[in-house]
C-alpha positions in Angstrom: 172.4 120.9 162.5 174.9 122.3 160.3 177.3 123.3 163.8 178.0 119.5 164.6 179.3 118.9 161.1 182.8 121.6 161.8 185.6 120.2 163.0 186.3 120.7 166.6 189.4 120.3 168.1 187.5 119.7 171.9 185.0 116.9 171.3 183.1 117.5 173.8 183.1 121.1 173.9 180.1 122.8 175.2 179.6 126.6 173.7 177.9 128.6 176.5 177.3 131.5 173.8 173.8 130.9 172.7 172.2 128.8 175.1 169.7 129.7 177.6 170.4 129.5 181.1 168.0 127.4 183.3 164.9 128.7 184.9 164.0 127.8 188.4 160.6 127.1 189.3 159.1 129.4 191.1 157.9 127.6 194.3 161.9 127.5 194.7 162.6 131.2 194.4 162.2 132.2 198.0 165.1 129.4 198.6 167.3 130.1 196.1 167.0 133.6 197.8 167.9 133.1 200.7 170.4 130.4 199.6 172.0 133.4 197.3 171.5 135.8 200.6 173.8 133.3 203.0 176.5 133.0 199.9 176.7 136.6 200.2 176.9 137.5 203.4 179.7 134.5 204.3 181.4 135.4 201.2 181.8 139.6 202.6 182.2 138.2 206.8 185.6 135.8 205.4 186.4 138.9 203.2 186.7 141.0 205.8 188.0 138.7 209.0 190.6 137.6 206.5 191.9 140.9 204.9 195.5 140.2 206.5 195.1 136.8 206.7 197.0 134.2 204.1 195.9 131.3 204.9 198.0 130.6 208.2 201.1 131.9 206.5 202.9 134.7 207.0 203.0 137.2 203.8 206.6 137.2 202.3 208.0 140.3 202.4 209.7 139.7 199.0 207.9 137.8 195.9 209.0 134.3 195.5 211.1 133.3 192.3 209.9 131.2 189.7 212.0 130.1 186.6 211.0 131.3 183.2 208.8 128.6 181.2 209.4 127.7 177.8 207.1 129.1 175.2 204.5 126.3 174.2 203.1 126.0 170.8 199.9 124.1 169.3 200.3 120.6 167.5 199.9 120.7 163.7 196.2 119.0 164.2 195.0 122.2 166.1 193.7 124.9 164.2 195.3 128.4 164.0 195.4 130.3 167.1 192.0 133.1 166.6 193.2 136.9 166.4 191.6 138.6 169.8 188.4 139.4 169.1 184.7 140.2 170.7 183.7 137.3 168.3 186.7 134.8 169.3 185.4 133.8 172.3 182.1 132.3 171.0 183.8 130.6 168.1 183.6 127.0 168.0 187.3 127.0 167.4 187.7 129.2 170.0 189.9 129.7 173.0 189.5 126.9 175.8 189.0 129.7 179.0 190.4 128.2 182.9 189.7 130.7 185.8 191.7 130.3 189.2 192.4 132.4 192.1 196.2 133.5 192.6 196.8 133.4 196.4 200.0 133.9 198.0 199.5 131.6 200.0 199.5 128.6 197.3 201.5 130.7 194.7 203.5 127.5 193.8 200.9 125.1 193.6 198.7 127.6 191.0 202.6 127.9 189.2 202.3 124.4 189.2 198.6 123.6 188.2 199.8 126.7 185.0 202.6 124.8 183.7 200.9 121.1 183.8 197.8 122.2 182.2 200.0 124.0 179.3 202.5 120.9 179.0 199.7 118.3 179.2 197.8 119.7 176.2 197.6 119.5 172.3 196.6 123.1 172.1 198.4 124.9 174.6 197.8 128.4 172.3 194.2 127.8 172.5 194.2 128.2 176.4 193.0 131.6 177.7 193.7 132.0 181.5 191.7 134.0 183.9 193.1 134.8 187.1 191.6 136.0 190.5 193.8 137.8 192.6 193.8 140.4 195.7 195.2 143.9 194.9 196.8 143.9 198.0 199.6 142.1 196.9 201.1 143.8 194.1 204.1 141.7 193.0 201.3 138.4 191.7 200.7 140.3 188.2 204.8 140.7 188.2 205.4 137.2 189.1 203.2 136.0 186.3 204.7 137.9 183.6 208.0 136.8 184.8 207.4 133.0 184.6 204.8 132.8 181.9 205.8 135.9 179.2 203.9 134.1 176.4 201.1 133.0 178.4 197.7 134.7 177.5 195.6 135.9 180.2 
């Protein structure tokens, strides 16, 4: 396979672009279901019950202030940063993605969790952050922009 002779900054990168997903057999479909079903419905009960709630801790009525984080920059064994692009993301060079949620609640620790996994790598370019956030708290996107200007997400 002519894919395992490229070089590859991430060893033991797995690309999710072409492969198929599992099938389930289907004497387990009724299970997975109602498994799916249950997922659901707690998922939209703790939704709602919690739609004020942050976690125990009262909302701050003024976003909390973060330094601004140096700009971090690849090591010269990483390849060139990709241009954005539909393609990109299935590129065996490509992007490594993380996905979090942003909660005001742990705002500091996600800061936090940011700024280690950019300092801690080779390739911090190469990182493409996906966040989860509630809309109800406007200032998040704000707060992001403010402490991580060069960050890409």
């Amino acid at each position: 396979d002519a894919s395992h002779d490229s070089y590859s900054p991430f060893p033991l990168s797995v690309s999710l672009c072409a492969r198929a997903m599992p099938t389930v057999p289907p004497a387990w479909l009724p299970v997975v279901h109602l498994l799916l079903l249950v997922l659901c419905s707690v998922a939209a009960a703790a939704d709602g019950a919690n739609a004020e709630d942050t976690g125990g801790h009262p909302r701050p009525s003024t976003p909390p202030k973060f330094r601004e984080a140096p700009q971090f920059y690849n090591s010269p064994s990483c390849p060139p940063p990709l241009a954005p692009s539909a393609a990109a993301s299935c590129s065996p060079a490509a992007l490594v993605h993380v996905a979090m949620t942003l909660d005001v609640a742990y705002l500091r620790g996600s800061m936090a969790a940011i700024l280690s996994v950019l300092q801690h790598t080779a390739c911090p370019q190469s990182v493409q952050f996906h966040f989860v956030a509630s809309d109800a708290v406007p200032y998040l996107n704000a707060t992001m922009g403010s402490t991580f200007p060069y960050l890409s997400y």
